[in-house]
N, C-alpha and C positions, 0 to 999 in steps of 0.2 A: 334351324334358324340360329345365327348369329352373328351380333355386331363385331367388327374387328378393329373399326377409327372411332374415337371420339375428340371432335374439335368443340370447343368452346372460348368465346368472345364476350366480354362483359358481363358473364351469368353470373350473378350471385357476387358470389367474392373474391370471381376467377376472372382476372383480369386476361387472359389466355392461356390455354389449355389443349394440347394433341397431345394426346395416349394412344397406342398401339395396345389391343384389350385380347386376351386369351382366348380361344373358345369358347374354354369349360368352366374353370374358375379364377376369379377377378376376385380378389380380399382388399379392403383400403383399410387400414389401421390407421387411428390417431385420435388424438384427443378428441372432448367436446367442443362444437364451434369451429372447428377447422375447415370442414367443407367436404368431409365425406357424403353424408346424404345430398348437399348439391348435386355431385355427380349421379346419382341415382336417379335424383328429381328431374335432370335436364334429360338422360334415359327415357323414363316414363313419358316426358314431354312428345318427344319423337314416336310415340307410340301412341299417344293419346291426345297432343294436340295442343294441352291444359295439365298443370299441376295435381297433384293430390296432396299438395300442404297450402296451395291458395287458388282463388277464382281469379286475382288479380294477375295481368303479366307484365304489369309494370314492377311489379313487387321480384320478378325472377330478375330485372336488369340490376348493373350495379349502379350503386349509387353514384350519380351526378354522370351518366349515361344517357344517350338519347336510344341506343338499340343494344338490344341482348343479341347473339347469334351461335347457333345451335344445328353442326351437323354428326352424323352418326353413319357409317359404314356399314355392310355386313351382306350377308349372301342368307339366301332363302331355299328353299328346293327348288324351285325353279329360276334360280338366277338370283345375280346380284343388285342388291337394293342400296339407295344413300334418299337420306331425307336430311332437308332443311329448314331450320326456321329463322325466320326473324322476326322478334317480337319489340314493336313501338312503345314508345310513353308516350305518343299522340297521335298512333292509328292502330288502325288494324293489324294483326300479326299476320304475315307473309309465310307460305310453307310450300316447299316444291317436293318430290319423290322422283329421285332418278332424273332430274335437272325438271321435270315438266310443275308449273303452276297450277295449284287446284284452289278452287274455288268455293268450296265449302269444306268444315270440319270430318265432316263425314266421309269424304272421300279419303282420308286419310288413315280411318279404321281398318283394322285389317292388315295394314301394311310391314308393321314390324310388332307383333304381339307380346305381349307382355303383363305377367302376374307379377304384382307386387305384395310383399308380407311385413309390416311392421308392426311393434308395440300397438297401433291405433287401431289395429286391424280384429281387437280382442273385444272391438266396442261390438262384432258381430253379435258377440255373445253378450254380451252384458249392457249393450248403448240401443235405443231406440228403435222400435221401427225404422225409422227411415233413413239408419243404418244401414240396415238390410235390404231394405228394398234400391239404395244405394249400389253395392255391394252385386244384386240382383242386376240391376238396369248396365252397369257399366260391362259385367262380364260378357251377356248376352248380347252388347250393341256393338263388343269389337270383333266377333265372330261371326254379325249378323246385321249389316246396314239395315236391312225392312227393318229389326226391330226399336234401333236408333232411329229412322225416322218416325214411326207410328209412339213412339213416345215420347219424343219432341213436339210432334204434332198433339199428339193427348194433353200434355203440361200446359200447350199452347191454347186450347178449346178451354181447359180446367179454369185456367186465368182468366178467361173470356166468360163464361159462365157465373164465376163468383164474381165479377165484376157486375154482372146483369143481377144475380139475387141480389146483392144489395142496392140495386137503384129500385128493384120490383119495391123493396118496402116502401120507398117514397111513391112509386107512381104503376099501381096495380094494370096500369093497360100494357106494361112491357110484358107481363106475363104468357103476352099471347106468343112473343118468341122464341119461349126457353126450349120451344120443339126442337126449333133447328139447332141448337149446342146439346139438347140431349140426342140427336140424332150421331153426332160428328165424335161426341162424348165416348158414346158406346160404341161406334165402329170401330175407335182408334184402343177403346180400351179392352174389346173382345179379345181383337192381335196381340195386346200384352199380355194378358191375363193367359190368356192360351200357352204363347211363347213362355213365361216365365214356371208353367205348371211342366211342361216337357222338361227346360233346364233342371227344375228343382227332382223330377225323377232321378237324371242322370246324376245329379248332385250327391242325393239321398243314396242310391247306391255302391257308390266310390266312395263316400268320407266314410260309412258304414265298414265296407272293408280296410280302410285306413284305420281307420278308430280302433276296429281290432287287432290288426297287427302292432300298430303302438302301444294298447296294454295287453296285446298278449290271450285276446280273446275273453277280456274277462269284463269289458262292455259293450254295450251295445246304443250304438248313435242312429238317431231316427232324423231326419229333417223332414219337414211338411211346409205345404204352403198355405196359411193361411189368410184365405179371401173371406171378405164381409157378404161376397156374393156369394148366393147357392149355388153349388157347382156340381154338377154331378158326376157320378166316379169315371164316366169315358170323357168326359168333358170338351165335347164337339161346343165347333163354336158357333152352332147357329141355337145350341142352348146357354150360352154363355151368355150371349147377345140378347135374349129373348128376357133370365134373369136380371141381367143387368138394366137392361130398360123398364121392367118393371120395379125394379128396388128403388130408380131414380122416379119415376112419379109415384110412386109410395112414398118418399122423402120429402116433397116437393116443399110442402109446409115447413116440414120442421129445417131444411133448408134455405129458405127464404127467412123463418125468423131467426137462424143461425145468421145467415148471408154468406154460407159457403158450400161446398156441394160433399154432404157427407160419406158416401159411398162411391166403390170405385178402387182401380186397384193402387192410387193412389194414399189409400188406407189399409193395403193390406201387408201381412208380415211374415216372418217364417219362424215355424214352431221349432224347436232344439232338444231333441228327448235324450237321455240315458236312460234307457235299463225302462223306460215309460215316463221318466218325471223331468220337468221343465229344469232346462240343465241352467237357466235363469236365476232359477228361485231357490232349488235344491242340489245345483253341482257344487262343487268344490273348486277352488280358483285351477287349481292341477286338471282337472275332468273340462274345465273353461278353456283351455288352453291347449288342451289336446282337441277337444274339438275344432278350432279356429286352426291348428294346424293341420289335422284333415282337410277339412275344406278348403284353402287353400292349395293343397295335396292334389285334391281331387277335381281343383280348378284345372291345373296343368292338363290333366290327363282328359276332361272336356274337352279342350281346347285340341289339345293332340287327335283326339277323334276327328273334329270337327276340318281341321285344316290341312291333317298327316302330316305336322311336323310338331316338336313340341318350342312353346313359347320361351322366352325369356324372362328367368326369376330376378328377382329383386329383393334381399333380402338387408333389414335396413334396423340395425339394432336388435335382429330378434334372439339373437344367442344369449347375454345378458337375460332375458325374460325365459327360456325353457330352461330343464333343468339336463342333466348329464344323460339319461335316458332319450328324451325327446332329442336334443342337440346331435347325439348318432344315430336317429331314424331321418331325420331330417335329411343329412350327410349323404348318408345311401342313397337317398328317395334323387338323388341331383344327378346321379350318372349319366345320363342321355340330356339336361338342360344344361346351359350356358346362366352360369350364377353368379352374382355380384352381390355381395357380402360386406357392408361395412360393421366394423368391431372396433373396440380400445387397445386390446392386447388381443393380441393369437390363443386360440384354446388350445392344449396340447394333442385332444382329438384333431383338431387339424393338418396339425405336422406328420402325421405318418399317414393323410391320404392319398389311395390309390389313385383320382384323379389329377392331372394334370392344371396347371394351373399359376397365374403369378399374384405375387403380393405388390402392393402399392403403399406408401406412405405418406400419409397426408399432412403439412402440418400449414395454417394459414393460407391456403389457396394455391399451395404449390405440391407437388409431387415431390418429394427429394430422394425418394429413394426407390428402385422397381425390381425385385427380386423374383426366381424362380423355387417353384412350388418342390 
């Protein structure tokens, strides 16, 4: 899989833009502010739908623009693929695949795949829960529409439920309906809970071998998933189901004088070991860092199982943050993906790579210069 056009129209701070883009490797050099990550962003847009530096898509048009437009080239394994978008500041965004109009987000998943790795991407280890379970939902829903819909549908029930615990405070006879949202609750959140403990195997055994090849065998990376629900070790999901609906009327109370619904995989997170210890509490920002680029790592190669062909990286400031070790395991690990690289200066490991490849130079929204690798 890989992009070979990219056009852009009003995005960001490109007032127009076609690039003819490499296979294998794509570098855009240039200052800060110039509009490197732009092109990245508008990438992942066509793969996703929606940013991962805002919810907003007015915020991706330029300023004093009525539409942004956004299309992308490229050939698959089985043929060749063009998406487009058009995104309003006073409707809805427009996106075709291959000229045809689709109708929801979700048919769009799938279509041109893609792993992105930046500086943000460290908050795996270090940022929140719902980070992670972030991090979880988005991997699993581009390689898997049932699981994108059963977790839009879940968020969607979740809303609807804590909307009902707080009115049960004031008027104790709605209580008689929280049946029917914990019925719809736990069906939708069986399927997740399910799906994300299969991902997190496949996970846990790839960054594990990643981990040690980057130092060399001398740690060892655990991931787990941690559920609020009892889970048990085959974790069929008609016990899953069965936990789960008892944990929520065990809650009921202290949920209603909460007024949110505390259990669920909603609340659940993934555990980070080295060597046994919470790489959270007791890693070292280096041990932080090598894990996040495992995973990562072992993103691509999911994916690659899952669709037999491997995705498109996106790697967006992360040279700067690894150190001279990690920056040539990283290097290697690109040989079969299509990489797009933005940096301020060229690292010297660069310049004598075996892969093919061109550079781009960025400066204020223009390209001015496109050299061979």
């Amino acid at each position: 899989m890989f992009i070979s056009k990219l056009k852009l129209i009003n995005f960001r701070n490109y007032n127009k833009l076609d690039i003819i883009l490499h296979d294998k490797l794509n570098i855009f050099i240039g200052n800060n502010a110039q509009g490197k990550t732009n092109i990245l962003e508008s990438l992942y847009v066509t793969g996703f739908g929606k940013s991962f530096r805002t919810n907003k898509d007015k915020e991706l048009i330029k300023m004093n623009k009525d539409m942004a437009y956004i299309k992308a080239e490229g050939k698959k394994r089985y043929g060749e693929i063009s998406i487009e978008l058009r995104l309003w500041n006073n409707r809805n965004k427009e996106i075709k695949t291959n000229g045809i109009s689709l109708t929801k987000l979700s048919e769009l998943l799938g279509s041109i795949n893609i792993v992105i790795f930046s500086p943000e991407d460290l908050k795996l280890i270090k940022g929140g829960p719902s980070e992670r379970r972030r991090f979880i939902d988005r991997e699993i829903s581009h390689v898997n529409k049932k699981y994108y819909y059963n977790i839009m549908s879940y968020n969607k029930v979740l809303l609807q439920r804590n909307n009902l615990l707080k009115n049960i405070a004031y008027n104790k006879k709605l209580l008689k309906t929280i049946d029917i949202w914990n019925e719809k609750l736990v069906e939708y959140g069986t399927e997740v809970i399910f799906k994300r403990i299969e991902f997190i195997k496949k996970l846990n055994m790839l960054s594990r071998l990643m981990n040690r090849r980057i130092t060399e065998g001398k740690e060892n990376l655990e991931i787990k998933y941690l559920s609020n629900i009892k889970i048990d070790k085959k974790y069929k999901t008609q016990d899953i189901y069965e936990s789960f609906k008892q944990m929520l009327e065990k809650k009921i109370d202290n949920d209603i004088k909460r007024g949110f619904t505390t259990v669920g995989p909603h609340k659940d997170d993934l555990g980070i070991y080295i060597d046994n210890k919470d790489i959270r509490i007791f890693g070292s920002q280096g041990q932080q860092r090598t894990a996040a680029l495992s995973l990562k790592l072992s993103e691509i190669e999911i994916i690659k199982g899952e669709i037999g062909e491997y995705p498109i990286l996106l790697l967006d400031d992360v040279m700067s943050e690894l150190d001279i070790n990690r920056q040539k395991f990283l290097i290697k690990s690109l040989k079969n993906v299509q990489t797009f690289i933005t940096i301020t200066e060229l690292p010297e490991l660069m310049i004598p790579l075996d892969k093919e490849g061109s550079i781009f130079k960025i400066s204020n929204g223009s390209i001015v210069q496109n050299n061979d690798i």
